[in-house]
N, C-alpha and C positions, 0 to 999 in steps of 0.2 A: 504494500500500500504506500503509497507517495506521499512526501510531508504534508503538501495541501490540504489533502481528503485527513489527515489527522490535525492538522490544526483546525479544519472544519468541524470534526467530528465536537473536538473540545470548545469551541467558540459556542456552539447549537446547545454544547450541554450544561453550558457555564453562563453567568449573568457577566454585567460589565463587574460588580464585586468581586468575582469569581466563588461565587456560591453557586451550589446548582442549583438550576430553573424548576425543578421538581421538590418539592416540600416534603414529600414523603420516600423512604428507602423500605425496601422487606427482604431479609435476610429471615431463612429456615436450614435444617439440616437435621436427617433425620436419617436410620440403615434400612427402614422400609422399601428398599429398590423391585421388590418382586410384586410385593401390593401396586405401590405405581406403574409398575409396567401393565400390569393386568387390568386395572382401571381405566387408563390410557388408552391402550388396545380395544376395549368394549366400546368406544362414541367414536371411535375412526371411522362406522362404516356409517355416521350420519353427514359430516363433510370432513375434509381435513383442516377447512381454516375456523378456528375458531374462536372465543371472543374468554379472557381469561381476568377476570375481576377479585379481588386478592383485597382482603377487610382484614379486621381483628379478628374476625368471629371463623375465618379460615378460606379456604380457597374455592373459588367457584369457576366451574370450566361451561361453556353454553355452547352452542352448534346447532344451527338450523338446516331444513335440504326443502328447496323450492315452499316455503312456507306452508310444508302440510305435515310436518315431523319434525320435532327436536328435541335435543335431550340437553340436559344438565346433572352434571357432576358436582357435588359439595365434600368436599375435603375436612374432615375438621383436626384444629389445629393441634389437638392431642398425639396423632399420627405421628410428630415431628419433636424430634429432642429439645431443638431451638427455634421457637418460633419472636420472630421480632418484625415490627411495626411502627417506625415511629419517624418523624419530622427532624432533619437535622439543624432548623434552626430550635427544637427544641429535642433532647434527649429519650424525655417520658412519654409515655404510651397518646397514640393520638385518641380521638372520639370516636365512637364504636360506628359514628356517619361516615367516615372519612372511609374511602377506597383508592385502587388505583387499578384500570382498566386499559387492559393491552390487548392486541389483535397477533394471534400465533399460530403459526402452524403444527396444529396437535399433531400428523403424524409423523411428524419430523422427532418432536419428543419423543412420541410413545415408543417409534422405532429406536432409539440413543437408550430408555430405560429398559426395553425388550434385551439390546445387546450387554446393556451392564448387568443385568441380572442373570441372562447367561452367563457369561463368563464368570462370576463370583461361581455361583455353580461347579463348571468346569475345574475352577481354583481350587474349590473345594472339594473336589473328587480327587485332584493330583496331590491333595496333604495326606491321603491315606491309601498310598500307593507299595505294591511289591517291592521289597526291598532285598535281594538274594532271595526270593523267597519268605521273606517275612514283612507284615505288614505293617507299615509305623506311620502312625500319625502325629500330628504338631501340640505335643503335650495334651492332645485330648480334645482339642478346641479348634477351631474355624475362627481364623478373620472375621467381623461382619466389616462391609461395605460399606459406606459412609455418602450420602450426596449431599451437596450444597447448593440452595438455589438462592440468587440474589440477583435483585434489580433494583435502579437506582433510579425510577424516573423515564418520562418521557424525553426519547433521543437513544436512551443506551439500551440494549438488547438487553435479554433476556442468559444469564449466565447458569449454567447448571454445570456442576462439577460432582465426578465420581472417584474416589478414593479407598485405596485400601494398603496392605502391608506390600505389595509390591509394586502398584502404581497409581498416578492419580495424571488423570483425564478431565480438561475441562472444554466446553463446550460455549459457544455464544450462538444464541438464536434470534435472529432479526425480527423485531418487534415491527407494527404497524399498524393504523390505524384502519379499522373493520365498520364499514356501515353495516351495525346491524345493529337491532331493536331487543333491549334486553325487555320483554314483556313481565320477569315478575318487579320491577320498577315500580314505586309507590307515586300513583299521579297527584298532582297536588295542583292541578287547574281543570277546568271544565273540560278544554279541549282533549287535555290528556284522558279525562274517564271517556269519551265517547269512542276515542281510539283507544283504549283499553279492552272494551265490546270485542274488536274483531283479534286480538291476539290470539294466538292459539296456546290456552292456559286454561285448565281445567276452572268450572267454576263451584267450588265447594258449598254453593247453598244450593246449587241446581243437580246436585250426583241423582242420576238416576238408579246407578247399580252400581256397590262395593261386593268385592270379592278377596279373598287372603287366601292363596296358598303354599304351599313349599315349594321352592323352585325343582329340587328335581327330576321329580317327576313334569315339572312343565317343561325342562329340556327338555325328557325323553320324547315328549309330546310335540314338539315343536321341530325335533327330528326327523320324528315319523310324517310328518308334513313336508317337509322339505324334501325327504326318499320318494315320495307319491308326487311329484312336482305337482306342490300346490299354488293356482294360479287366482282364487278369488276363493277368501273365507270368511266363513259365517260362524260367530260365535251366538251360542245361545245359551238362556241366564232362566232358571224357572224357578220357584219357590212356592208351586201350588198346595193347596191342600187335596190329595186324594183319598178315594176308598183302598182297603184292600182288597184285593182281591177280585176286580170290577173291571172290565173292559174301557179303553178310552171312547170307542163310540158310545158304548149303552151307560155309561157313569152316570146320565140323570134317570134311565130305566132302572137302576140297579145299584140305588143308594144306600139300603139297607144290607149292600152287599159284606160290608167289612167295615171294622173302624176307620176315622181319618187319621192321615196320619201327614206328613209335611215332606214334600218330596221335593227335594235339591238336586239341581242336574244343573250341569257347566258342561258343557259339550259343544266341540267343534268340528263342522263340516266344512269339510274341502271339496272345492273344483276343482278339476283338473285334466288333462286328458283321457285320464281314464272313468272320468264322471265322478261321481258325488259320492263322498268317504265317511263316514261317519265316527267320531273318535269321542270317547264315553270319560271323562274324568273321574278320576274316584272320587265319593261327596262321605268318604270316610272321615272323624272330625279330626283328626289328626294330621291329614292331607290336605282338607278342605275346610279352614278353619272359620269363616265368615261365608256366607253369601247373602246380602240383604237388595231388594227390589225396594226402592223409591219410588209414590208419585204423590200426585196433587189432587186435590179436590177443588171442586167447583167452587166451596166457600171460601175454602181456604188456602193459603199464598204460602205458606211452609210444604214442603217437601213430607209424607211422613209414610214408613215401613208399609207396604203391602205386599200381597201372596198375586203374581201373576205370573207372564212371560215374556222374556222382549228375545230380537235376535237383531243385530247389527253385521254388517260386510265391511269387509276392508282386504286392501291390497296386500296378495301376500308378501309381494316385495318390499315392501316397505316395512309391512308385520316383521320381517324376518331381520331386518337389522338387531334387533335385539335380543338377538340368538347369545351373542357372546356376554350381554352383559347379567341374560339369566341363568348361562353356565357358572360363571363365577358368584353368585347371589345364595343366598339361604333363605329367604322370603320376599315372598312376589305382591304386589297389592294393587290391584284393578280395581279403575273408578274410570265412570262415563257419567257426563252432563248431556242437559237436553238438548244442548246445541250439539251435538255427534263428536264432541271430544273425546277421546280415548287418554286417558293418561295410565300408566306403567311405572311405578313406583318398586325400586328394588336395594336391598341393603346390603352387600358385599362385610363380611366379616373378614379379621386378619385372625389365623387362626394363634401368629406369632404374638400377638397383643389381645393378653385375654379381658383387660380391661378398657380397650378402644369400641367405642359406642358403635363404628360401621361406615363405611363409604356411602354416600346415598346419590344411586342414580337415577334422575325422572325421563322419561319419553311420554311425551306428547304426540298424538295425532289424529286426523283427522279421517271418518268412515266414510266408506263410499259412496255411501248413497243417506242421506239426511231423512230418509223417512224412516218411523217408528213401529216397528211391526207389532202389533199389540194382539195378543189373542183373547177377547174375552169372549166366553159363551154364549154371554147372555147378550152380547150384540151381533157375534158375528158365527155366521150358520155354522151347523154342524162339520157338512161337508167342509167347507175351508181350513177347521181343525184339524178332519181325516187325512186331508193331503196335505198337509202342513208340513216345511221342508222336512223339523225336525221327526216327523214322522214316515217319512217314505221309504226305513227301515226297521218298519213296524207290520207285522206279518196280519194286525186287525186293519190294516190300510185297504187289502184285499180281500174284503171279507167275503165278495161276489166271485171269485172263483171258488172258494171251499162248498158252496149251494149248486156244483156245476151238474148234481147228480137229480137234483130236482127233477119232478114230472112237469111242470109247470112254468120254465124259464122265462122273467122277466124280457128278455133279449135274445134273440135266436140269429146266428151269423146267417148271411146270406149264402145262397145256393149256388148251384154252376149256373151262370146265366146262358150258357150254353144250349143247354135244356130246360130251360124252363123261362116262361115269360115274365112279364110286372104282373100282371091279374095271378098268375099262379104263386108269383113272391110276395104280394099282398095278401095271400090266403093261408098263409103259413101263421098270421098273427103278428110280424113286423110292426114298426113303425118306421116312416118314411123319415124324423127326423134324427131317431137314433142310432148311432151307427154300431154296428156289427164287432162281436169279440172274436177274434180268432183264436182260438186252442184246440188241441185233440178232443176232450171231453164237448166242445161246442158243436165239434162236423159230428160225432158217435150220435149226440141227441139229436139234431139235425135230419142224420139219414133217417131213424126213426120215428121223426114225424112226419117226416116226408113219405113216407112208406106208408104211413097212417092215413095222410092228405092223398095220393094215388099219383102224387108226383113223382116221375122219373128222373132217373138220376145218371148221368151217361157214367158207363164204366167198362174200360180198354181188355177184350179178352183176347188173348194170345192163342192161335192152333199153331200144330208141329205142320210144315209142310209136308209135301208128296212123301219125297223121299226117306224123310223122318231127320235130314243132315242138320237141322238148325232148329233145336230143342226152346222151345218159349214157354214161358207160363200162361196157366188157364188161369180160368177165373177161378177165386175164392171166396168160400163164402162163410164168411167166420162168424161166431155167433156170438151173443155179448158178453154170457159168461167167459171165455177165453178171450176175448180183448181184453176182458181189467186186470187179468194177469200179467197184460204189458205195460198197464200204468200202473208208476210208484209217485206216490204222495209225501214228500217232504216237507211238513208242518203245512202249510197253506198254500206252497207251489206245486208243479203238477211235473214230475221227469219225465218226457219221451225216450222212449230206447231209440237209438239213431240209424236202427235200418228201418224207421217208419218215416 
């Protein structure tokens, strides 16, 4: 670097006094290097530039991606051996108001604490290494790593240093300033609340649905999504009251069926190319530690507990950023407002620091589609419950094929038009606006009504030629107790053997 660019560098950061132009300094150091790395690593995949706000109360990292997701990271200051804060025209601690807001390239850190945590690692593998054959390590102990983070103000980068017994590496990262909107920001003018409205920030009097549960199991779940390439998911949230023991169509037929009892379901379906998945949460209390549904009433403006349904969509690409930060999490906390905000609350334990309260990282974003899918009974018909997404892996969805033995079918599939006219297919009992089921059980009832009606039915009979050289089948004529030996019933579906 040329004198110029460093006497510039010192003029920009120094007054005509030569004091520096920045009133506040933050100085930390802390051996936590593997915690930060892994923090770090989890909000990369929301942008890499991001927006890094540094208080008494600890460290806050923010990133948005096209204003429909972002997350924030809070650090707190316990994490760190040395934490300092202060003004160097004065020594002692500044006001807990006072910040200082820088614009950095998070992946450029997260990849610098990814490599220093490796290699302490690596260090530490080589202290308990073969030695002739015998194993000796360094008095029993491992080095810890040491980093050092300090910034002095706007102008001077961002300095992070890594240290240990054989070396120390220090780094400088080019600060800048980042247009972007810290939305949890306290407005304190008019115009600020009305642009406060559209931020994308969960709004705590409007939650519609809170959920708590362990993260593990929502990795594993969120894996199994991403293996079935999921391309548009529907989460769905219920807390009704059912019978036991009682079918979901006939539940108001058959209310004295069973006691009621409170049925909890967090369940997610996926689209995808292979069609619609259905994945079943455990609502074990141990795994499933909250599930509460929110709404409103007509008189009144507070939010309060009810027993319904709701189901919202969202992009799975977007869903899936979050993959890394509930790998590394112990508990998950799902909340959505009425404006279709999703927020993602997740707490990262150091297992090293058994008395550090937890990293807390939030995601924010926004569902696909803003409308409210509400299922109630008592407004809305039966049928639209029966085929309700969340039910299209429900074998009572079908309850019209299990009746397919009836004498009396509702429905009778249409004929060979071949042979047979409209006055002859109007006299079978048809309706002209319902349309026709296809299945083996539908043609078997079918020929036998038609046989009853005096309708014929065309059917290809094969003779052997002259000679007898080119063997064909005849006609057969099976009867119906040996046809239902070729169908097999599996709960409510119907198996064809596949030489029919």
């Amino acid at each position: 670097m040329s004198d110029e660019s460093l006497d510039f560098q010192k003029s920009s950061g120094t007054s005509g006094n030569g004091v520096s132009s920045s009133p506040f300094t933050f100085t930390a150091s802390t051996n936590q290097v593997s915690h930060l790395a892994d923090v770090f690593s989890s909000i990369t995949s929301i942008n890499s530039q991001a927006l890094m706000i540094i208080t008494t109360n600890g460290i806050i990292i923010y990133s948005e991606y096209n204003h429909i997701c972002n997350v924030q990271l809070s650090i707190d200051p316990s994490l760190f051996g040395t934490y300092n804060f202060y003004s160097e025209n004065n020594t002692s601690s500044s006001q807990n108001n006072e910040e200082l807001r820088l614009g950095v390239d998070i992946s450029l850190i997260s990849d610098a604490f990814i490599a220093a945590a490796s290699s302490s690692v690596s260090k530490s593998k080589t202290k308990a290494t073969a030695n002739n054959g015998n194993t000796v390590t360094a008095n029993g102990s491992v080095d810890n790593q040491v980093c050092y983070i300090t910034y002095n103000g706007e102008g001077y980068p961002l300095v992070i240093e890594f240290e240990d017994s054989l070396m120390s590496e220090k780094i400088e990262f080019l600060t800048f300033y980042l247009d972007m909107t810290y939305p949890y920001d306290v407005s304190n003018s008019q115009e600020e609340e009305e642009e406060e409205q559209y931020n994308l920030v969960i709004n705590h009097s409007e939650i519609q649905f809170e959920v708590i549960l362990k993260s593990d199991v929502f990795t594993n779940l969120l894996k199994d999504l991403q293996q079935i390439n999921t391309i548009d998911l529907f989460m769905f949230i219920s807390n009704e009251m059912r019978q036991l023991g009682s079918n979901r169509q006939n539940s108001k037929k058959s209310r004295k069926s069973g006691p009621l009892y409170l049925d909890k379901q967090f369940n997610f379906i996926s689209k995808g190319p292979i069609g619609h998945s259905k994945l079943i949460f455990p609502n074990e209390k141990t795994i499933l530690e909250k599930l509460n549904i929110y709404g409103m009433d007509h008189d009144d403006s507070e939010m309060k507990p009810i027993n319904t349904s709701l189901i919202s969509c969202y992009n799975f690409g977007n869903f899936s950023k979050i993959f890394k930060a509930v790998k590394l999490s112990i508990k998950c906390k799902i909340m959505k407002d009425l404006s279709g905000i999703l927020s993602i609350q997740l707490l990262c334990k150091n297992p090293q620091l058994t008395n550090y309260s937890g990293t807390l990282i939030t995601f924010n974003m926004l569902e696909s589609t803003t409308i409210v899918d509400k299922f109630d009974k008592n407004e809305e018909p039966e049928e639209f419950e029966r085929f309700h997404l969340n039910n299209i892996f429900e074998d009572e969805s079908y309850e019209y094929i299990k009746d397919y033995n009836d004498k009396n079918p509702k429905r009778v599939p249409m004929p060979n038009i071949e042979s047979t006219n409209i006055q002859e297919y109007e006299e079978l009992g048809n309706e002209k606006d319902e349309p026709p089921i296809l299945s083996y059980a539908s043609f078997r009832n079918n020929s036998k009504s038609a046989t009853s009606n005096n309708v014929q039915i065309n059917e290809t009979i094969y003779e052997e030629d002259k000679n007898g050289n080119n063997k064909k089948r005849k006609k057969e004529i099976e009867s119906a107790k040996d046809s239902d030996k070729d169908v097999k019933t599996v709960g409510s579906a119907i198996e064809i053997p596949l030489f029919l």
